[in-house]
Structures are given as structure tokens and as C-alpha cells.
Steps between C-alpha positions, in 0.01 A plus 500: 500500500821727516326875694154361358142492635374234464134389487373185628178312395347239695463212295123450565265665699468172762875534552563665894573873531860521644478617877735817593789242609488375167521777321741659776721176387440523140628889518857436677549216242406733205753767654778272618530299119489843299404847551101457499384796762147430433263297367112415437263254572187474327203526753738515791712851490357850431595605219435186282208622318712796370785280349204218389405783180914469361486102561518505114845700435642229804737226439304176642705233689346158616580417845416094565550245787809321294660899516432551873650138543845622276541769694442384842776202393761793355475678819564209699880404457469226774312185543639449859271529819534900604645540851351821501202621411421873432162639477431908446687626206272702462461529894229242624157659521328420854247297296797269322656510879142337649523262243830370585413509869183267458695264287720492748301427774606241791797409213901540490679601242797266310635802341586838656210758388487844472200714460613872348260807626487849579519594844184621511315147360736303727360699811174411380594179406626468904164634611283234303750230677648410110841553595477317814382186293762551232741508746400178703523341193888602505432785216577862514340784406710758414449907460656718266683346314561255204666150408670686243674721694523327740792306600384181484847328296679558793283291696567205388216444276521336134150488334225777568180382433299824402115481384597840311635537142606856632758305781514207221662724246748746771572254742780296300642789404519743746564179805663266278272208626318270322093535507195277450210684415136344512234566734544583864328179614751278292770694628487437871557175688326387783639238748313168536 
């Protein structure tokens, strides 16, 4: 897409409107693999109905399953077990947070976790007793901050499992440590 905006069609009107954290995850992607500041989705953002009268004079692009499937295998340069896992890049929403808190529920983790916020959703994340959970699971949540710039290769970890093609596509890179990218609930390892 180079500094592009793109527009996005849903492929049918039965298929699911994308919920904010979707889209939230869909924008740092679109930023962190090009230059893409902005983009539209048709029945979901604003301004769609304005950009929906040039559809014509647009280049059209197919997205399918088999593409989604590519990429998520390019972005993962391991097939190893991650000994971390990093969620929030972007930072977790408290939503995504109580998510990871009920799956986590009376469990413990195999794999350290870490849950990336803002300070102000991990003190509400405290209050609804999420990080207290995540925690007695053995995960963290942590404020302020990202695995990226974080120093997590001199920790001693070797794979980073990230449910983020944002932290997919930096995280070799800028931490020199291989990454498995897939879904969060893949990702983390529970003791039996």
C-alpha cells in the first residue's frame, strides 16, 4: 500500500463487523509494514461513504484466507514453543486484558506472559481484579511500555510468541529474537 488509504470491503454482508480491537490491530499492522496512516472500512469508519463514490478510480486487491495464512507463516520465523509470550503491541485494551484473565482462570501458565497496557487500563485492569488473576497465573501485566523496546534479548528469551503482526514484523529486528505469531490462545501454555 506504500502512504496509501486503503479501503476495505466486507466480503458479504453476513460476514462480522470488526470490533475496535480489531480494527485497533489491523491499524498498527497497516502502519508498521508500510506507511498507511489511515484507512477505511466500509460500514464501520466515518468517512466511508465519502470514499465509497471514487471506489471506481481505486485499485482493487483480493484479500482471502490462503493470504492471511501466507502472511501469518512469513511473519513467523520459528516453529519452536515461545518462552515468552507478548500481548499489547498495540497496548492491551482492558477488554482484551478481561479476556486473558477469564481464560486464565484457576490455570498456570507454561510460558512466561506478558500483558502490555497503559497505566491508566492497568489501574483499571487492578480494580476489576484482572491483573490479580493474570498474575496468579504467573503472567504479568505490564504498563508503559512495549516488547519492542523493551529489553527482552537480554533476558534470556529466544522465541516471542506475539498475537500481533505489528510485534510479528519489529520484533526480529529491532530484539533479534525469533517470533511465532498466531493467535493469543495458541500462543500461551498452560501446565497440566
Amino acid at each position: 500500500m506504500g502512504s496509501g488509504v486503503p479501503y476495505f470491503q466486507l466480503k458479504s454482508n453476513k460476514q462480522k463487523i470488526p470490533k475496535v480491537n480489531e480494527l485497533k490491530a489491523l491499524g498498527a499492522a497497516l502502519a508498521s509494514s508500510g506507511a498507511v496512516a489511515l484507512y477505511h472500512v466500509e460500514k464501520v469508519t466515518p468517512e466511508y461513504k465519502d470514499v465509497n463514490k471514487q471506489l471506481a478510480n481505486l485499485d482493487k486487491l483480493t484479500i482471502t484466507r490462503e493470504n492471511v495464512k501466507e502472511t501469518r507463516e512469513k511473519l513467523s520465523i520459528s516453529s519452536k514453543k515461545p518462552d515468552l509470550v507478548c500481548l499489547g503491541c498495540p497496548h492491551a485494551s482492558l477488554e482484551e486484558i478481561g479476556e486473558v484473565a477469564r481464560f486464565l482462570t484457576d490455570k498456570r501458565l507454561d510460558n512466561e506472559l506478558w500483558v502490555c497496557t497503559s497505566i491508566s487500563i492497568k489501574a483499571a485492569s487492578d480494580r476489576m481484579g484482572y491483573t490479580k488473576t493474570i498474575e496468579k497465573a504467573g503472567g504479568h501485566v505490564v504498563c508503559d511500555t512495549c516488547m519492542v523496546v523493551a529489553p527482552i534479548e537480554d533476558l534470556g528469551f529466544k522465541v516471542i510468541g506475539v498475537d500481533s503482526a505489528k510485534a510479528a514484523n519489529y520484533v526480529p529486528s529491532m530484539c533479534g529474537l525469533d517470533v511465532v505469531f498466531d493467535d493469543w490462545k495458541n500462543l500461551i501454555s498452560i501446565k497440566s
